[in-house]
Backbone as XML, in Angstrom:
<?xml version="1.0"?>
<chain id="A" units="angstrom">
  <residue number="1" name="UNK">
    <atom name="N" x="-16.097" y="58.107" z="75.843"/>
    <atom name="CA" x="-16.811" y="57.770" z="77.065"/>
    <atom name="C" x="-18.309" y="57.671" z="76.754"/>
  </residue>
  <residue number="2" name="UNK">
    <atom name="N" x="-18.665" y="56.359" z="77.186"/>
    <atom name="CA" x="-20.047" y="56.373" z="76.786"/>
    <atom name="C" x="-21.040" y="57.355" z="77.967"/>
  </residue>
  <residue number="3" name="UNK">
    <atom name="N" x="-22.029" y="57.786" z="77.491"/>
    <atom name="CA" x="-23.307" y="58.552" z="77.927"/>
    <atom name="C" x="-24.150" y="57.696" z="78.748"/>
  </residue>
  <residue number="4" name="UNK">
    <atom name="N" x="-24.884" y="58.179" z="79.829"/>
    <atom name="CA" x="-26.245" y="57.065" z="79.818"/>
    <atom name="C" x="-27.385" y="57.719" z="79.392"/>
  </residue>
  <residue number="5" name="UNK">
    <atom name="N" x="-28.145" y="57.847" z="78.679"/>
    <atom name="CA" x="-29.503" y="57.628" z="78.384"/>
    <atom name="C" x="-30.543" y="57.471" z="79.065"/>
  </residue>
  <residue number="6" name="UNK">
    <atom name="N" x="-31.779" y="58.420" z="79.975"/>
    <atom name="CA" x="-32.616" y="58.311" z="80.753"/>
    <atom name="C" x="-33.889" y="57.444" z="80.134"/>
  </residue>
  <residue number="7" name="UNK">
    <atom name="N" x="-34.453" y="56.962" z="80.737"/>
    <atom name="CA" x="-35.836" y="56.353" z="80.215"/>
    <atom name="C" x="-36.748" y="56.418" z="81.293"/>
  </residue>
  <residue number="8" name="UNK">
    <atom name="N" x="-38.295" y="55.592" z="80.891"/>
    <atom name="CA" x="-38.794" y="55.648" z="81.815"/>
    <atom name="C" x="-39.409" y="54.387" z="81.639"/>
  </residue>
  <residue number="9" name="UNK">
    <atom name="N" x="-39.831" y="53.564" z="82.906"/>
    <atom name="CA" x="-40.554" y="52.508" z="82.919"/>
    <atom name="C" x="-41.582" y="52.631" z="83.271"/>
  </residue>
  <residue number="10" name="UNK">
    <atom name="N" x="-42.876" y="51.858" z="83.445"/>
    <atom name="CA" x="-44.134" y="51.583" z="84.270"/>
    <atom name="C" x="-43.865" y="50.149" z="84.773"/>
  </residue>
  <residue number="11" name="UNK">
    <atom name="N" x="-44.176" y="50.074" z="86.118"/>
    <atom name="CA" x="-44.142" y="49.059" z="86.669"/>
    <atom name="C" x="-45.444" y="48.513" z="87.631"/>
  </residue>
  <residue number="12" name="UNK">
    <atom name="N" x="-45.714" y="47.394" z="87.650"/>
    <atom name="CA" x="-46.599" y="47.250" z="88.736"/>
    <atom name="C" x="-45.773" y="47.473" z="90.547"/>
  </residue>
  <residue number="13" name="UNK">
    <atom name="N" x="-46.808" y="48.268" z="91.680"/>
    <atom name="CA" x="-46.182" y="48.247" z="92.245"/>
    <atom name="C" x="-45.407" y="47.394" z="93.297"/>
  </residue>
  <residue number="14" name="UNK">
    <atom name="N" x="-46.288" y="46.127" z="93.180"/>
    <atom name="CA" x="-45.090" y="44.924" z="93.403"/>
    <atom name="C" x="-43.718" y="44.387" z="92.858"/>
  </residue>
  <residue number="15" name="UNK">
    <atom name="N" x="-43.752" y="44.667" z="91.754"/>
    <atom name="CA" x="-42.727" y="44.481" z="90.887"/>
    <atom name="C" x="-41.612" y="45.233" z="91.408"/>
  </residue>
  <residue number="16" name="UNK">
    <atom name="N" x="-41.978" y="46.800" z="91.590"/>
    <atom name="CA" x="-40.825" y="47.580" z="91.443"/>
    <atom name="C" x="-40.231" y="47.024" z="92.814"/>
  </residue>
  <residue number="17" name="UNK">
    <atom name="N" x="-40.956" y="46.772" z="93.836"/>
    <atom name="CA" x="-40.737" y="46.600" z="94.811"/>
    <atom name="C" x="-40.159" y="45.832" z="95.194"/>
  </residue>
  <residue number="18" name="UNK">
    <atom name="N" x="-40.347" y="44.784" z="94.446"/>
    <atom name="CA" x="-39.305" y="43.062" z="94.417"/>
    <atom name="C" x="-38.449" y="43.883" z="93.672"/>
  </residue>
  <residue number="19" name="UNK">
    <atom name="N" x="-37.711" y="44.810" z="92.598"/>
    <atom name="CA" x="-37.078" y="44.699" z="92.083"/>
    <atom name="C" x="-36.069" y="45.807" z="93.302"/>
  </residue>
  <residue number="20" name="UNK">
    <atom name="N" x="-36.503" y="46.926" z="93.519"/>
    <atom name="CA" x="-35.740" y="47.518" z="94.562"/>
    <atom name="C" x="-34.946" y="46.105" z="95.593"/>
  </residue>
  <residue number="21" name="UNK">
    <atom name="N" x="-36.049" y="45.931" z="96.335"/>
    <atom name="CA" x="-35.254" y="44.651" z="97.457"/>
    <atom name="C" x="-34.168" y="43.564" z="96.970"/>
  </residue>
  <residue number="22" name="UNK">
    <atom name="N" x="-34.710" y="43.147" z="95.695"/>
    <atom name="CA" x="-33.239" y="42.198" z="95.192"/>
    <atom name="C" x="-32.075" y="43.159" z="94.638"/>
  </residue>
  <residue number="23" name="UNK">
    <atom name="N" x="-32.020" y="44.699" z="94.209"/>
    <atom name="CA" x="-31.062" y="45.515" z="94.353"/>
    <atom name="C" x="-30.252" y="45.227" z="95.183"/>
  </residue>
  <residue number="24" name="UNK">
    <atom name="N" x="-31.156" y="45.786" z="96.444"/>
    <atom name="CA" x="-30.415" y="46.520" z="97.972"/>
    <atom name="C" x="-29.788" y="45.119" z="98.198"/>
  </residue>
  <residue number="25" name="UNK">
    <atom name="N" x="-30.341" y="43.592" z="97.692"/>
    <atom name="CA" x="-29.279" y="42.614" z="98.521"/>
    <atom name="C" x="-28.237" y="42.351" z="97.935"/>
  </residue>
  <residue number="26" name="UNK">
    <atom name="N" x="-28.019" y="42.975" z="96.366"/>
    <atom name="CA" x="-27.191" y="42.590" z="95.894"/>
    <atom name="C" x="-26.264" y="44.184" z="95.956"/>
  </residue>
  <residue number="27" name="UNK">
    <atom name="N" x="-26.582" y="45.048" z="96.850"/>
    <atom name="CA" x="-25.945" y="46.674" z="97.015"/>
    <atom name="C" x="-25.852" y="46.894" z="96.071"/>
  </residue>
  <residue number="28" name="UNK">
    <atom name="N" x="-26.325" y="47.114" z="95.114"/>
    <atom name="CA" x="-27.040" y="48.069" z="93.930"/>
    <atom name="C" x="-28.097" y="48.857" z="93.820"/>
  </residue>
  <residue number="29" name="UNK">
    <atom name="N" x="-27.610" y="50.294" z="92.993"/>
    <atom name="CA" x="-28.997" y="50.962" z="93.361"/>
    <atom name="C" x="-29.971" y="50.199" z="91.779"/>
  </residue>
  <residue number="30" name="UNK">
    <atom name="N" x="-31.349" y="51.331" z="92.211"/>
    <atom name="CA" x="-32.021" y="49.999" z="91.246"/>
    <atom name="C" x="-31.833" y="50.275" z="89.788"/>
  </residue>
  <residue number="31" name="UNK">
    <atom name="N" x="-30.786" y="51.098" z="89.334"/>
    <atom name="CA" x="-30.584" y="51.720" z="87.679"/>
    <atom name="C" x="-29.603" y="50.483" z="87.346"/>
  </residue>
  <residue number="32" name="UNK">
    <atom name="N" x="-28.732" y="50.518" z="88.591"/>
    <atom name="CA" x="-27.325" y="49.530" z="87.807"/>
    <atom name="C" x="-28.078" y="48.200" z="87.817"/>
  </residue>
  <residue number="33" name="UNK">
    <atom name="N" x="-29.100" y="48.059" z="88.920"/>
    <atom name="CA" x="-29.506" y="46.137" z="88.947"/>
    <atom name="C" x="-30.553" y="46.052" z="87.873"/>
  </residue>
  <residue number="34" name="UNK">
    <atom name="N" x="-30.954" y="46.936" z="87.187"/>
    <atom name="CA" x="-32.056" y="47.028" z="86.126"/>
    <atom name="C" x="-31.049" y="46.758" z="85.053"/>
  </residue>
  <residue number="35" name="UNK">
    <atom name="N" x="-29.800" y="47.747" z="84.879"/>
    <atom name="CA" x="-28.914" y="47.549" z="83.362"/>
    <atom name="C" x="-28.102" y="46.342" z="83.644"/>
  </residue>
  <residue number="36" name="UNK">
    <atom name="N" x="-27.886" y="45.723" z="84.744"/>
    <atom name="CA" x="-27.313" y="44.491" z="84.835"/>
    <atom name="C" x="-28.303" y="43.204" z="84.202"/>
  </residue>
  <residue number="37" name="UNK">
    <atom name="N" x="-29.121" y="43.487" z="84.730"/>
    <atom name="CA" x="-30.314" y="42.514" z="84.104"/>
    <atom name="C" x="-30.409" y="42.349" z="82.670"/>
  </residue>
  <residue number="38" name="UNK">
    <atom name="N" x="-30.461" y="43.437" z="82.007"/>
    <atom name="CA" x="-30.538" y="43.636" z="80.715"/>
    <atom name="C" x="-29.432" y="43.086" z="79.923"/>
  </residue>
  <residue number="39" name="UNK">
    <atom name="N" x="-28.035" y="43.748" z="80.522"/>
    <atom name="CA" x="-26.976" y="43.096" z="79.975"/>
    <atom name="C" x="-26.913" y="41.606" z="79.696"/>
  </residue>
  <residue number="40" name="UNK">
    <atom name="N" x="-27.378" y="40.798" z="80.992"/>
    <atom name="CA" x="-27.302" y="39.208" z="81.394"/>
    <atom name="C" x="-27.751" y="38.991" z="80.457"/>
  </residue>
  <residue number="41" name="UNK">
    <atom name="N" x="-29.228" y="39.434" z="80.105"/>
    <atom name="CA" x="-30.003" y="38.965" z="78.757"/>
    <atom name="C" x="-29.655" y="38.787" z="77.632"/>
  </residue>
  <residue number="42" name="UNK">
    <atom name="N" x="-29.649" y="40.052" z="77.030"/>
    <atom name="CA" x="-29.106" y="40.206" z="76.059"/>
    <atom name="C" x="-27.924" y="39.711" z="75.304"/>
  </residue>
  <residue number="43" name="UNK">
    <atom name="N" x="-26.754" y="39.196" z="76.405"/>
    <atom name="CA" x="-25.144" y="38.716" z="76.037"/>
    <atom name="C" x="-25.276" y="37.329" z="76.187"/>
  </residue>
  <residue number="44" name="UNK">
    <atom name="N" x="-26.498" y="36.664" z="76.863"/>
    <atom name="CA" x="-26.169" y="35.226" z="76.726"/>
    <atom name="C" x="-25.649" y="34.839" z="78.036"/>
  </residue>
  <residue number="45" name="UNK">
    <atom name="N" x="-25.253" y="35.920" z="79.344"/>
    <atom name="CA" x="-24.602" y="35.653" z="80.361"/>
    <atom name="C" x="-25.718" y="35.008" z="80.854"/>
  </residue>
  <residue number="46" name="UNK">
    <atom name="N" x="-26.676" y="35.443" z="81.420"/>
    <atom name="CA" x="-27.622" y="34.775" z="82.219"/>
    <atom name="C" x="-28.255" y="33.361" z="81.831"/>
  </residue>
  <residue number="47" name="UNK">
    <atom name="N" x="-28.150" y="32.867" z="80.345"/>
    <atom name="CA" x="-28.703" y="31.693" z="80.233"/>
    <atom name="C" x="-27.371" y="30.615" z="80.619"/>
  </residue>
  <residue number="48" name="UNK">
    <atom name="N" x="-25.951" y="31.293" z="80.060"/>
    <atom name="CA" x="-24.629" y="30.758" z="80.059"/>
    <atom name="C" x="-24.599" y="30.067" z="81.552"/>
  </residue>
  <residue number="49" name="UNK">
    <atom name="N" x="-25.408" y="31.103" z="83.013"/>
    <atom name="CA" x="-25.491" y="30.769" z="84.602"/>
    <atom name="C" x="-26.227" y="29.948" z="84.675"/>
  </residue>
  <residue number="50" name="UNK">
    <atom name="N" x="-27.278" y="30.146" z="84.147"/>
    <atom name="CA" x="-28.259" y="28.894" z="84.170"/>
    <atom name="C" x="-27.847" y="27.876" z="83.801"/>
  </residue>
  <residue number="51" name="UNK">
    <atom name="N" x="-27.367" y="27.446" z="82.556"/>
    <atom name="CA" x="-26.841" y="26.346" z="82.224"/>
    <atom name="C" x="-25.896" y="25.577" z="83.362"/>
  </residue>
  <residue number="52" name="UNK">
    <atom name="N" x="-24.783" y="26.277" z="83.585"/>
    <atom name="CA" x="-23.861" y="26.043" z="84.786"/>
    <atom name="C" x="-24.412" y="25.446" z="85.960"/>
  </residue>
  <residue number="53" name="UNK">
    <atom name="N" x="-25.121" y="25.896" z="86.198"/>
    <atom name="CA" x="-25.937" y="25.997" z="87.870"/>
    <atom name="C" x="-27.182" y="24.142" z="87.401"/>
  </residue>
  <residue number="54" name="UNK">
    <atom name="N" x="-27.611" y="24.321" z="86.051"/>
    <atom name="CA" x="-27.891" y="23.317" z="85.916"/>
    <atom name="C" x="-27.284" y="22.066" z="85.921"/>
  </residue>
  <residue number="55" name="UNK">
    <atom name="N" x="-25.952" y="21.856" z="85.288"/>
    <atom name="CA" x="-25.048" y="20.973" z="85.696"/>
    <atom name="C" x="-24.713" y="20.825" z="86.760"/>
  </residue>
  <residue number="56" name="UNK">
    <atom name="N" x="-24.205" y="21.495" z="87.391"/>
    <atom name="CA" x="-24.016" y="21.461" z="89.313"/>
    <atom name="C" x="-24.742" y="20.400" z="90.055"/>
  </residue>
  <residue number="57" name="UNK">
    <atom name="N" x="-26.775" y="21.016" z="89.373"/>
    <atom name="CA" x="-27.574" y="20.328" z="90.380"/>
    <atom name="C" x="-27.106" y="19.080" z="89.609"/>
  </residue>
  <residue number="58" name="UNK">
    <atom name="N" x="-27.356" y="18.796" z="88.648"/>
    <atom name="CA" x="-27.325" y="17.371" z="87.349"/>
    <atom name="C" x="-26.276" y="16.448" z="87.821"/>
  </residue>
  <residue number="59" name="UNK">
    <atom name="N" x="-25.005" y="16.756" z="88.221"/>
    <atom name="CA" x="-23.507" y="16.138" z="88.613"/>
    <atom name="C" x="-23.648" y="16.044" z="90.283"/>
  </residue>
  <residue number="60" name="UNK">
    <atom name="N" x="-24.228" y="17.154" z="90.827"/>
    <atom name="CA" x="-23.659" y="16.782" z="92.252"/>
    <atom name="C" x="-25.413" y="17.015" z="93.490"/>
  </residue>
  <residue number="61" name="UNK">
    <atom name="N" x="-26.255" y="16.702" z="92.466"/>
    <atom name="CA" x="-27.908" y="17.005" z="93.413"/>
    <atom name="C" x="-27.777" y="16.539" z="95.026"/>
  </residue>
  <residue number="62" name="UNK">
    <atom name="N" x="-27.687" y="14.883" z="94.711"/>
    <atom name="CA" x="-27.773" y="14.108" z="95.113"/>
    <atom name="C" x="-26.778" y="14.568" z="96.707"/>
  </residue>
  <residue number="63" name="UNK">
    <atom name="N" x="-25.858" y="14.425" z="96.277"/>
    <atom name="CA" x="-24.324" y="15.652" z="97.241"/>
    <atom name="C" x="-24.812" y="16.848" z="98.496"/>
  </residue>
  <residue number="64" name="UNK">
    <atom name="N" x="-25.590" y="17.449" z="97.547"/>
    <atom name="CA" x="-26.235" y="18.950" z="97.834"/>
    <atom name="C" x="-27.477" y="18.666" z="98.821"/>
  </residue>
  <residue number="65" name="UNK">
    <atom name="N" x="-28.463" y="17.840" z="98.243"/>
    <atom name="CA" x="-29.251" y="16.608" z="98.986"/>
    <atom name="C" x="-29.103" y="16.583" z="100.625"/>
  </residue>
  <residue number="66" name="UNK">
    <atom name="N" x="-27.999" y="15.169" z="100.177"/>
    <atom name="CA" x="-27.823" y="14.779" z="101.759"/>
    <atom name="C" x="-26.971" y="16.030" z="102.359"/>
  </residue>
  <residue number="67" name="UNK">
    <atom name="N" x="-26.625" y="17.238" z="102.018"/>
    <atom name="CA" x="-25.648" y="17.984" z="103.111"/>
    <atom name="C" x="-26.820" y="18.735" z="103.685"/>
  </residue>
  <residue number="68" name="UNK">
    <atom name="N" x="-27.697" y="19.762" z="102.583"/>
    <atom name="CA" x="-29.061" y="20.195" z="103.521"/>
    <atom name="C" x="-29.643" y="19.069" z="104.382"/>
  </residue>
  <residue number="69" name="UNK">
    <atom name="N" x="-29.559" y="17.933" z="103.930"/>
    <atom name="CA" x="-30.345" y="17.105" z="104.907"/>
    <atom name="C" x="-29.988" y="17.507" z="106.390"/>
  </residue>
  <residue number="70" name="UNK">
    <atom name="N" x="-28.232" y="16.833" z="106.439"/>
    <atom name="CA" x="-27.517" y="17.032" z="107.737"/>
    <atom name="C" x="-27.498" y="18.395" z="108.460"/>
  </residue>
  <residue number="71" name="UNK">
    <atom name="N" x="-27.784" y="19.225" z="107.376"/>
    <atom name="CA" x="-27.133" y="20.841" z="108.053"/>
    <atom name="C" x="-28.956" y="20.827" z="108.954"/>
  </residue>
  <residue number="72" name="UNK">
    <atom name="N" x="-30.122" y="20.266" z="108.509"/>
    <atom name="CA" x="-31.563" y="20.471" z="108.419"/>
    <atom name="C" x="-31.546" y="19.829" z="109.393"/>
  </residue>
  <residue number="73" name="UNK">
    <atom name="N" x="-30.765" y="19.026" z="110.021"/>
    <atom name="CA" x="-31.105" y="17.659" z="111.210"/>
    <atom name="C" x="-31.347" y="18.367" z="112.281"/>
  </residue>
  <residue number="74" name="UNK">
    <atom name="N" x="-30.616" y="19.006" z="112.884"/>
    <atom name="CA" x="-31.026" y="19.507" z="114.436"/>
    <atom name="C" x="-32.307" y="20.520" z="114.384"/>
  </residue>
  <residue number="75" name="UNK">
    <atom name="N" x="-32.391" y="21.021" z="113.278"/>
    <atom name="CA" x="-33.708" y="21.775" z="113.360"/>
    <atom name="C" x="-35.218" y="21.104" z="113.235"/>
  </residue>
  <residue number="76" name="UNK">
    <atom name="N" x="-35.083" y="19.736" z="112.748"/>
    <atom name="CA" x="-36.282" y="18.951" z="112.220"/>
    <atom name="C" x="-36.722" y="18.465" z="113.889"/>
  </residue>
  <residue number="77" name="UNK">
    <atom name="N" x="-35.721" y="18.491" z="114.668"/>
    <atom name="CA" x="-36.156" y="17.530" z="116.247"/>
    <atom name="C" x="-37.165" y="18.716" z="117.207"/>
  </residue>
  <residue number="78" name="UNK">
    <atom name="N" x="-38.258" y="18.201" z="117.858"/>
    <atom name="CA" x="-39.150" y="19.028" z="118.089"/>
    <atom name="C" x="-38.576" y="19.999" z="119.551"/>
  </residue>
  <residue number="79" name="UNK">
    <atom name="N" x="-38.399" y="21.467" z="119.811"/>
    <atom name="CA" x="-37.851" y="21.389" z="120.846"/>
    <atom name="C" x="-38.646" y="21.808" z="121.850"/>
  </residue>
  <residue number="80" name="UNK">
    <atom name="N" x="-38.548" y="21.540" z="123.111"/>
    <atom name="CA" x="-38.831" y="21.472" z="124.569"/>
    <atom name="C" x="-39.869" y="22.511" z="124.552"/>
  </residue>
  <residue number="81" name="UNK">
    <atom name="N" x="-40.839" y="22.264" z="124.926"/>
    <atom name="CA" x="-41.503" y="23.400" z="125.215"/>
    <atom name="C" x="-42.737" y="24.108" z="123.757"/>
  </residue>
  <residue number="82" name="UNK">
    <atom name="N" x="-41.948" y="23.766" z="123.045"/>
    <atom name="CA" x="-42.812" y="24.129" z="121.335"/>
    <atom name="C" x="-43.810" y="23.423" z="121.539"/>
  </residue>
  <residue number="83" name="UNK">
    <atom name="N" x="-44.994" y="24.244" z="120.507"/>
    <atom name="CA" x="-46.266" y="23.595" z="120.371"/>
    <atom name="C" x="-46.314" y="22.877" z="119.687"/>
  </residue>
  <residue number="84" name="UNK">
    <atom name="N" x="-46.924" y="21.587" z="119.455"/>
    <atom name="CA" x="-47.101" y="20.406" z="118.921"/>
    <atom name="C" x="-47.386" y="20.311" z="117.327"/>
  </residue>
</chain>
């Protein structure tokens, strides 16, 4: 059974702070979303997503495009009463 190993970081306090909040959205506390990070790195997973996610936009942008467009339509029309 592996051990964990304590450390310590310095962070700026914006940083930690963005890093807590993208935790809590992903319900992680901030040790596991810190060693998750690391892992991604290190194994090649996170560039492996990137890559992926790059093809997606590359094959289907255009797709992705016009659907925000449509989903964006009723919100772009000015409504009643709003300031100009």
């Amino acid at each position: 059974m592996a051990t964990n190993k304590q450390t310590q970081v310095r962070l700026d306090e914006s940083v930690l702070e963005a890093g807590k909040a993208a935790a809590r959205s992903r319900r992680l506390d901030f040790n596991k979303y810190v060693e998750r990070l690391i892992i991604e790195d290190t194994t090649g997973a996170r560039a492996a997503g990137m890559a992926a996610a790059q093809r997606l936009i590359n094959e289907h942008g255009t797709f992705l495009d016009d659907l925000e467009e449509q989903f964006d339509a009723p919100y772009a029309q000015q409504q009643p009463g709003a300031a100009a």
